[in-house]
C-alpha positions in Angstrom: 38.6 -4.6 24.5 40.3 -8.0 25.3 39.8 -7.3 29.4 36.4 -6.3 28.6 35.5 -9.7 26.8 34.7 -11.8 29.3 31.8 -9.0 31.4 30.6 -8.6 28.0 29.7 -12.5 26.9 28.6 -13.0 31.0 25.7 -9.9 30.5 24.6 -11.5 27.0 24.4 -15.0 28.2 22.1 -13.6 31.2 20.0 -10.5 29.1 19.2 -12.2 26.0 17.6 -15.4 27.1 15.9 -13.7 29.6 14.4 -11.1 27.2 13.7 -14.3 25.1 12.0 -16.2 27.8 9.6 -13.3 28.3 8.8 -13.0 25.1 8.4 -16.5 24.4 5.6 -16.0 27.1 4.7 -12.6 25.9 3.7 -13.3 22.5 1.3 -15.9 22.4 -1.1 -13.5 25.0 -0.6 -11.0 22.1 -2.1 -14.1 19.7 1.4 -14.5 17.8 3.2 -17.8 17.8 5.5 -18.4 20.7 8.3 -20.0 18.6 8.7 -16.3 16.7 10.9 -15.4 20.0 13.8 -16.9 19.4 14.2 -16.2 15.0 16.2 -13.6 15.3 15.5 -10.6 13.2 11.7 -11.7 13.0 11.2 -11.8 16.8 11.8 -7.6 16.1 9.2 -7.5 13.1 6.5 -9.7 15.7 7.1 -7.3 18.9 6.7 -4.0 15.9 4.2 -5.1 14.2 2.3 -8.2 15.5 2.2 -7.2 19.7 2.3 -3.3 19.2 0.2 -3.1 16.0 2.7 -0.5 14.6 3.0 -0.1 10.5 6.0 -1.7 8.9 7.5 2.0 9.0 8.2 1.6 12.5 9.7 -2.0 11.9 12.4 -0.2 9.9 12.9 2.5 12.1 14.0 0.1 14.7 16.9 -1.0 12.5 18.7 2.4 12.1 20.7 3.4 14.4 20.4 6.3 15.7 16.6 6.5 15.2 16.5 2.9 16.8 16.6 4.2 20.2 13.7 6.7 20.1 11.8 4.1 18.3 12.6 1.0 20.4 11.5 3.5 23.3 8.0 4.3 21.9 7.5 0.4 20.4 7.8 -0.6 23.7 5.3 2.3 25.2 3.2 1.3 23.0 4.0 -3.0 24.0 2.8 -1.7 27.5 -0.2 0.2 26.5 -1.4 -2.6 24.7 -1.2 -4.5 27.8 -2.7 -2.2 30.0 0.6 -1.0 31.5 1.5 2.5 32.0 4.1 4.3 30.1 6.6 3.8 33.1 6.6 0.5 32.4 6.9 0.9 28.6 10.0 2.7 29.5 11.2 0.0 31.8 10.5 -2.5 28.7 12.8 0.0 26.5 15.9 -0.3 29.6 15.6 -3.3 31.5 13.9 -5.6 28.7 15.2 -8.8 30.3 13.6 -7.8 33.7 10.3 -5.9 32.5 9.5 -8.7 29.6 9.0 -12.0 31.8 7.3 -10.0 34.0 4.6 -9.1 31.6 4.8 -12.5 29.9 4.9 -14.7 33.4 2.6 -12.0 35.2 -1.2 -11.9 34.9 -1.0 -8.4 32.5 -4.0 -9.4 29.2 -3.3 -8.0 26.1 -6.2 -5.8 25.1 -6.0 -5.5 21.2 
């Protein structure tokens, strides 16, 4: 894991902020507070249940592992929907968060509650 290491902090120092960033952006189109991006832990209850308007059950699913990977897939179908994005993109939220999220929170995409 040692070798590993250094490819591993290089992809979180360049994913996470810029997952972070898009939400910051993201979040206040979806009428939530722009700070809730970077508290981590809450920034995953805001994205469940403030932007997709999923119940708290879906929150929890998120944290499971296991079930987290079906559910993060469909919270984020259901991110994209509310913004008048197809599913395509939901799934491209789901895989490639840190490329798909700035582009909905820089791009011109409305949130449509």
């Amino acid at each position: 894991m040692g070798e590993l290491l250094p490819y591993l902090l290089v992809w979180l120092a360049v994913t996470v902020p810029a997952a972070v960033i898009g939400w910051w952006r993201m979040f206040p189109k979806a009428g939530q507070p722009a700070w809730a991006a970077v508290v981590p832990g809450y920034n995953i209850y805001v994205l469940v249940v403030g932007v997709a308007r999923l119940s708290l059950l879906w929150f929890i699913l998120v944290l499971i592992p296991g079930v987290q990977i079906i559910a993060a897939i469909l919270v984020n179908m259901e991110v994209a929907r509310r913004f008048g994005r197809s599913e395509a993109f939901g799934l491209g939220l789901a895989i490639l968060g840190p490329v798909f999220y700035p582009i909905l929170g820089f791009g011109k995409a409305r949130y449509q509650d």
